[in-house]
Structure formats: C-alpha cells, structure tokens
C-alpha positions as a printed Julia matrix, in Angstrom:
78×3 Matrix{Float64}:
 150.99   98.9   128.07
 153.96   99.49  125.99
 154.53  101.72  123.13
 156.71  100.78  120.42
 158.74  104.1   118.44
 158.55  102.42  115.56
 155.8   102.96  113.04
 154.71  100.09  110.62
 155.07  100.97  107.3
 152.39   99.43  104.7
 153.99   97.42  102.2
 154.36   99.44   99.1
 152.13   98.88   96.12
 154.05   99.79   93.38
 157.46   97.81   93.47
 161.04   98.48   90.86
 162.23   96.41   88.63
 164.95   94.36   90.79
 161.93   93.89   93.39
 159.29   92.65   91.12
 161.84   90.08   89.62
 162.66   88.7    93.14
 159.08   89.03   93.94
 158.43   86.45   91.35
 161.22   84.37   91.3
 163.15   85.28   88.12
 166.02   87.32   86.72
 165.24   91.52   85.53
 165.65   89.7    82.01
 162.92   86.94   82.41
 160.93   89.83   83.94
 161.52   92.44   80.49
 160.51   89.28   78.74
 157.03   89.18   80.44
 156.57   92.53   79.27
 157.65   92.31   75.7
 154.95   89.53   75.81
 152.5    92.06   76.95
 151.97   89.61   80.17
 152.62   92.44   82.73
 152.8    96.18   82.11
 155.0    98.38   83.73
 154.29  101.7    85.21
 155.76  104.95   84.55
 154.83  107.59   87.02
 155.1   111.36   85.64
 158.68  113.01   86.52
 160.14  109.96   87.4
 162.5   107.54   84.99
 162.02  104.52   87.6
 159.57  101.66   85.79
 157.33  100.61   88.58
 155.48   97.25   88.79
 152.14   97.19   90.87
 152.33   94.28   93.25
 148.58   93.45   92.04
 149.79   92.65   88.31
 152.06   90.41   89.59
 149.83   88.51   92.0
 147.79   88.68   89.3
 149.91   87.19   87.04
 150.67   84.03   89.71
 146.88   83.26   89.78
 146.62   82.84   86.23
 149.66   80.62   86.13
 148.2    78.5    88.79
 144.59   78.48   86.93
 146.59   77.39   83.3
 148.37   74.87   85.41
 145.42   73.62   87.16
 143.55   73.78   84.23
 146.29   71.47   82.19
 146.07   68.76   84.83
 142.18   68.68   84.81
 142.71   67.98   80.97
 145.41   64.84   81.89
 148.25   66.42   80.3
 151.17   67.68   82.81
C-alpha cells in the first residue's frame, strides 16, 4: 500500500474578497454591490483587516437565485 507525503487540506470556509468574486462569477465590484444591498455580509475576524466571505453565504446566495429563477418560470414570465 502506498503512502502519499502529501496531506489533503480541507477546503477553507471562510474565503477573501478576490476568491468569493471568482467563486461566484463576478468582478470584487459586483461583489461590494451585493453587500451594499445587504445580500451577503462580509466577515471581519478580530485583529485582522482581511474581509472574509463564508463559502456558505455564498452557496447560499446561488440557491436563492436558482429558487427566484425557478420560481419566475413557474409564474410564465422569463
């Protein structure tokens, strides 16, 4: 059996700014525009400057785009 020497790292929960943009798909401005909306919320940890995103607000905020888009469709309008 063969051991690898590399350890897996977990995928980190809390994500920056650059990385939550490319998570979803969008520029860092598109992303500060979500959160002058109040649509996603941005962590600051104590001591650090960093804004942090946690990966679950952003899935989160997929789902409920795809439940208002699914939701528009069931209604007939597109």
């Amino acid at each position: 059996m063969a051991f690898s020497s590399v350890k897996e790292q977990p995928e980190a929960r809390l994500v920056g700014r650059e990385a939550a943009a490319t998570y979803l798909d969008m520029t860092t401005r598109s992303l500060d525009r979500l959160v002058r909306k109040g649509l996603l919320r941005p962590i600051r940890l104590d001591g650090l400057r960093r804004v942090m995103f946690d990966r679950a607000d952003l899935d989160a905020l997929i789902d409920a785009g795809k439940a208002g888009a699914s939701g528009e469709m069931a209604d007939g309008q597109a």
